[in-house]
N, C-alpha and C positions, 0 to 999 in steps of 0.2 A: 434625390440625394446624389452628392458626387460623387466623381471615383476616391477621392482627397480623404470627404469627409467618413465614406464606407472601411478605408482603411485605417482611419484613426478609431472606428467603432471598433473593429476589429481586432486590433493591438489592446486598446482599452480594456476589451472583457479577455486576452488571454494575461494580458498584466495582472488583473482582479484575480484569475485562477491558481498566478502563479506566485501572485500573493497571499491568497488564503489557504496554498499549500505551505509555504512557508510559514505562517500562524500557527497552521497543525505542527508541524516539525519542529517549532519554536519551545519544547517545554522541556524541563532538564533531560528527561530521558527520552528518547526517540521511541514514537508509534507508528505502530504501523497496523492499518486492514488489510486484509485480504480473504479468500477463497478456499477450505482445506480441498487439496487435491491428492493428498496422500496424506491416510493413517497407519500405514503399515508395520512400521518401524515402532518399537516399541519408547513408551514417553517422548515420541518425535512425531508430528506433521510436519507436511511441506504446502505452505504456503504462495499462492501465486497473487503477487499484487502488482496489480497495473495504477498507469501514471500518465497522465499527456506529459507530452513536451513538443518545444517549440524548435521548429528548426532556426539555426541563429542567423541564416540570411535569408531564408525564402519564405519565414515567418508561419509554414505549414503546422500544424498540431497536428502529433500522430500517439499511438495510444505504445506504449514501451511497458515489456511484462516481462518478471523477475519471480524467480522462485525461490523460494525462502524456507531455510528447516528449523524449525521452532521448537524450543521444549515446552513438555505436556504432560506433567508429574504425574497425572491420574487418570491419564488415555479419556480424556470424557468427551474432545472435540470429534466429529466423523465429517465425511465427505462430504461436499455441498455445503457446511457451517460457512458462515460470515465469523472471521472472528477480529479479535486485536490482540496485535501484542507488546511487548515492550523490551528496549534493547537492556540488556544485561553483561555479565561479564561474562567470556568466552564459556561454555561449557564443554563446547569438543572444536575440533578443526573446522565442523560447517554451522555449527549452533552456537550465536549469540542473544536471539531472543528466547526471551520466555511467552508464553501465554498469559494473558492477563483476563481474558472474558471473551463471553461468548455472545456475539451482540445478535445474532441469527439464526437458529439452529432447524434445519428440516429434518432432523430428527427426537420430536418430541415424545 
């Protein structure tokens, strides 16, 4: 294979990634997964959700993490959960998501 054709494979499946992130993000209200890394705060985790991105000239994919504080009416998510959640209206200065479900949970 050439160097031509290895870099158009290349582009191709980070195009596909960053299309099919795009199709997630595409629904009226923005979702989002991630990781609870803190439930301390009460009806609040903090969420850490990673993302490739592309750099826009040297076309590298590196992995870009964001921490995110979520409300959580009924304290049920703990640390290690996989969860999702969904954008809402402001509830405080750092919280616009709410919690919607717990797609993961290590503690059963």
């Amino acid at each position: 294979m050439s160097k031509e054709n290895q870099k158009k494979t290349k582009k191709e499946k980070i195009n596909s990634q960053v299309q099919t992130a795009k199709v997630l993000l595409s629904n009226k209200k923005t979702k989002i997964r991630g990781k609870v890394v803190s439930d301390k705060m009460d009806k609040t985790i903090v969420i850490m959700v990673n993302r490739l991105k592309q750099h826009p000239r040297y076309l590298k994919v590196f992995k870009v993490s964001r921490k995110i504080k979520v409300h959580d009416e009924k304290n049920i998510a703990k640390i290690g959960d996989l969860v999702e959640a969904i954008a809402s209206r402001p509830i405080s200065r750092d919280k616009s998501f709410t919690l919607a479900k717990i797609l993961n949970s290590k503690h059963d």
